[in-house]
C-alpha positions as CSV (number, residue, x, y, z in Angstrom):
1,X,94.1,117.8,65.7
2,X,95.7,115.8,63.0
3,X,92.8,116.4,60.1
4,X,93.2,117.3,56.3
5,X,91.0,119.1,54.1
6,X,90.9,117.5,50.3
7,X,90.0,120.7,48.3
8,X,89.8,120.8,44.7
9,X,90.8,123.3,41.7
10,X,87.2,122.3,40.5
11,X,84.0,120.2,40.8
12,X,85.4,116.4,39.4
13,X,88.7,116.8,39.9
14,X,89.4,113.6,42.0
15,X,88.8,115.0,45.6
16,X,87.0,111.0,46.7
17,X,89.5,108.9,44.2
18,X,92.4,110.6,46.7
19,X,90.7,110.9,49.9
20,X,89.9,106.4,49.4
21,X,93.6,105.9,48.4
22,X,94.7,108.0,51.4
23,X,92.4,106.0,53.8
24,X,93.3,102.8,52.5
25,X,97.3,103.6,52.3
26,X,97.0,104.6,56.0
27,X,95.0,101.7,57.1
28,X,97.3,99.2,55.5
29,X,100.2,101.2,57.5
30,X,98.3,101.0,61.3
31,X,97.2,104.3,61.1
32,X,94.1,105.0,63.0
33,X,91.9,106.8,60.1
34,X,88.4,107.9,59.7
35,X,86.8,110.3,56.8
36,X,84.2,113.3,56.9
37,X,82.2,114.6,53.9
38,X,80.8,117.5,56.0
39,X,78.0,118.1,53.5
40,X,77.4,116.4,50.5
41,X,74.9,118.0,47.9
42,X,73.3,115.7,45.0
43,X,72.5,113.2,47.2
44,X,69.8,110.4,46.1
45,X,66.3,109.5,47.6
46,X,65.7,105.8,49.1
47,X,62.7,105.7,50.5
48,X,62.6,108.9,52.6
49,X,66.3,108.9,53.3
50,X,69.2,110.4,51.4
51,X,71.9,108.7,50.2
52,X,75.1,110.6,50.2
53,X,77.3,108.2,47.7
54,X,80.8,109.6,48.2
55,X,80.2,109.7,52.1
56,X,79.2,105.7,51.5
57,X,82.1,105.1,49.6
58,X,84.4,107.0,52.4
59,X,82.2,104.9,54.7
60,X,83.5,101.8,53.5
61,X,87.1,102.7,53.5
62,X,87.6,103.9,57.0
63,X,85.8,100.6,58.4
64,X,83.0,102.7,60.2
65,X,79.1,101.6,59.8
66,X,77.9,105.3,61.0
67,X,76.8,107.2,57.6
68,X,75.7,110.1,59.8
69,X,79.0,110.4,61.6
70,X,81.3,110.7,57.9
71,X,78.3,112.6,56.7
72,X,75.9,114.7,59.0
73,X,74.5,116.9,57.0
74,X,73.2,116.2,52.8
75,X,70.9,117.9,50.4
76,X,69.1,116.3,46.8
77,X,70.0,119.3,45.3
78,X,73.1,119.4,43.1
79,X,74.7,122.6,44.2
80,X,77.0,124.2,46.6
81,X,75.9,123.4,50.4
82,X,74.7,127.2,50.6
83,X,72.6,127.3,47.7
84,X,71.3,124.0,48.3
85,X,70.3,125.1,52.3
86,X,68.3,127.7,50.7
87,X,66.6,125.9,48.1
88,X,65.5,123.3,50.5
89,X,64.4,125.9,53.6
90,X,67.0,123.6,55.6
91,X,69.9,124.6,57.8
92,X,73.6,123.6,56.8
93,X,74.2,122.6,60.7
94,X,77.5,124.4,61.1
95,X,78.0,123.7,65.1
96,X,77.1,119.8,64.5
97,X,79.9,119.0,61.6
98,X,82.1,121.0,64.7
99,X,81.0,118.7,67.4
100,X,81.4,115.7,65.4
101,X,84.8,116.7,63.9
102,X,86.4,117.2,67.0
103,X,84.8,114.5,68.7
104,X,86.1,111.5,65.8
105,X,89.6,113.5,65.5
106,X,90.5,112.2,69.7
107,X,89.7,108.9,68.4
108,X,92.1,109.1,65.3
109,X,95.7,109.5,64.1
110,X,94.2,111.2,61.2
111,X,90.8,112.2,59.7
112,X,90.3,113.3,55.8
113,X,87.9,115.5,55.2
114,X,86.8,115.9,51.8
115,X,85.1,118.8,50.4
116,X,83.2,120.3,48.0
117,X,84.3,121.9,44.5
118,X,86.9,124.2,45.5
119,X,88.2,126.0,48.8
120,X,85.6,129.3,48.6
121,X,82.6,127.0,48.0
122,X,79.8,128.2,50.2
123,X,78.6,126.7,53.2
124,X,76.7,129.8,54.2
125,X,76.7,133.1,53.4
126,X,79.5,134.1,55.1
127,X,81.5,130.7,55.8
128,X,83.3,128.8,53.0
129,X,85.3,125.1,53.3
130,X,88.9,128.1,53.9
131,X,86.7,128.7,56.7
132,X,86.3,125.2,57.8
133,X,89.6,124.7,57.6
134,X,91.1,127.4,59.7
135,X,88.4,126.7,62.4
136,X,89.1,123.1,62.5
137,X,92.7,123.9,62.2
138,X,93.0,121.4,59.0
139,X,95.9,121.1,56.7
140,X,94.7,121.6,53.2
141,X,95.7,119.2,50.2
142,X,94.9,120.7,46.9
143,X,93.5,118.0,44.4
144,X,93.7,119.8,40.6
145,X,92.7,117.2,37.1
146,X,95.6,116.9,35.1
147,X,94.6,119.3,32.0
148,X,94.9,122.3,29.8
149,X,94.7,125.3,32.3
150,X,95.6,123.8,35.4
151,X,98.2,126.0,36.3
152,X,95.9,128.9,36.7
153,X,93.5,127.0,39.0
154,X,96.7,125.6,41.1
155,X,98.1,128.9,41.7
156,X,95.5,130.7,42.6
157,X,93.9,128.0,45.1
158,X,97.8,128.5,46.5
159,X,98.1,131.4,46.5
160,X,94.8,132.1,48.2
161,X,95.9,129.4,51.3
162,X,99.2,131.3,51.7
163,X,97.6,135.1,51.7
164,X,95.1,133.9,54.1
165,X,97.1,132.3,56.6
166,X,96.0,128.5,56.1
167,X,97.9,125.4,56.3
168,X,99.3,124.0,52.6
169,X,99.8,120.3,53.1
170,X,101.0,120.4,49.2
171,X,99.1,119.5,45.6
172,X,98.6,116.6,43.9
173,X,97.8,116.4,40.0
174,X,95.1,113.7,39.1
175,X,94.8,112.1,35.9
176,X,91.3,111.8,35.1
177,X,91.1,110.4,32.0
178,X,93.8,108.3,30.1
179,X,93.9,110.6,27.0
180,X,97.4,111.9,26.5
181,X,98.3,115.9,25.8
182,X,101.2,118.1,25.7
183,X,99.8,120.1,28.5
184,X,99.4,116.8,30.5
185,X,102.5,115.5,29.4
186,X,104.3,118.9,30.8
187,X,102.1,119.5,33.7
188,X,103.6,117.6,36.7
189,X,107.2,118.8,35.5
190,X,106.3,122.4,35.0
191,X,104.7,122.7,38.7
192,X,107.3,120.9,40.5
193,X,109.2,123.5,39.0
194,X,106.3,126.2,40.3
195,X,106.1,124.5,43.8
196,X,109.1,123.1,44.7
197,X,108.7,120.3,47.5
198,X,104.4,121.4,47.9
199,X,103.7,119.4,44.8
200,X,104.0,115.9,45.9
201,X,103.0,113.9,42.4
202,X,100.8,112.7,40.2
203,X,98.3,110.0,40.3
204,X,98.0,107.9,37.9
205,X,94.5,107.4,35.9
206,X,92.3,104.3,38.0
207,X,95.2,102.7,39.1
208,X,95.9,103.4,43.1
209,X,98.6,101.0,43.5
210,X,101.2,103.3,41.7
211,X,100.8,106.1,44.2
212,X,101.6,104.7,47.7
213,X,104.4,107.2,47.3
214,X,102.5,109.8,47.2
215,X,100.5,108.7,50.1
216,X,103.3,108.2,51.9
217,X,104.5,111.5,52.0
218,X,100.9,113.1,52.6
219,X,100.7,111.2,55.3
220,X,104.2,112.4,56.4
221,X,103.3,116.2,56.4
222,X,99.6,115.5,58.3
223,X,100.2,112.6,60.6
224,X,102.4,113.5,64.2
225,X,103.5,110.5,66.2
């Protein structure tokens, strides 16, 4: 199964800005990609349905028309997919996002699956997206915001994927904001230095076109021909 989790260091980090630019890169290359946001939390209400906006964004990008297919399961509530089960007396649907997962990924080269926050973000009790990933046997990309503290956050999401035996497909660092810093200005450098060939780059703030490279080599380490 050729699928990759996006995970981030935090909630806002960039998880949907690099999940689109991957789909897009490997559409305009004649790879056969299609997205998953397993659950997605904050959803709004239209009439009696919920509208899951990063799903419809994700939607859009892989060429598909079946919301329930990127996203089967959504809550209003703006929490973690565990809290929000509970809140709403409704069930997170574990064995569907299996069933559909594996059923899209022998119809792709690649699916992205995006998550939500970071890797031990509850889905149940007992089951967090490191879960998801080892049982869907994804690669995991690590999506951190290029700031003051990131280094922490970056090496302990690693570290965590390496103690527990799950696949590192590398890190990128996202500029979220234009704003310049030392610490953002050192960043990239300093975990290169950290990571060696797992940190593939940084993306530049709201401009996609400068990071084909990037893209590139993700889809390198997640696509098999």
């Amino acid at each position: 199964m050729n699928g990759i989790l996006i995970t981030g260091t935090d909630t806002g980090v960039g998880k949907t800005y690099t999940a689109l630019g991957i789909l897009e890169f490997a559409k305009n290359n004649g790879i056969k990609v299609t997205a998953m946001k397993p659950w997605e939390t904050g959803c709004r209400h239209s009439g009696k349905r919920l509208i899951p906006s990063d799903a419809m964004r994700l939607m859009k990008a892989c060429g598909t028309k079946d919301i329930d297919r990127v996203n089967p399961c959504r809550f209003k509530t703006p929490v973690a997919p565990y809290v929000a089960g509970r809140l709403e007396g409704r069930s997170v649907h574990l064995d569907t996002i299996k069933k559909v997962y594996r059923k899209i990924s022998l119809q792709s080269d690649l699916v992205v699956v995006e998550g939500a926050g970071g890797l031990l973000v509850p889905i149940t009790k007992i089951f967090s997206y490191a879960d998801l990933a080892r049982e869907l046997s994804l690669s995991i990309l690590v999506v951190a915001a290029n700031k003051l503290g990131v280094m922490n956050h970056v090496l302990l999401t690693v570290d965590y994927i390496k103690a527990h035996g799950l696949m590192l497909a590398g890190v990128v660092l996202n500029n979220t904001s234009p704003k310049n810093t030392i610490a953002k200005k050192t960043n990239a450098h300093t975990l290169s230095l950290l990571l060696g060939r797992k940190f593939l780059g940084e993306l530049a703030f709201n401009q996609p076109g400068k990071d084909t490279q990037i893209y590139k080599k993700i889809l390198k380490l997640t696509v098999q021909k």
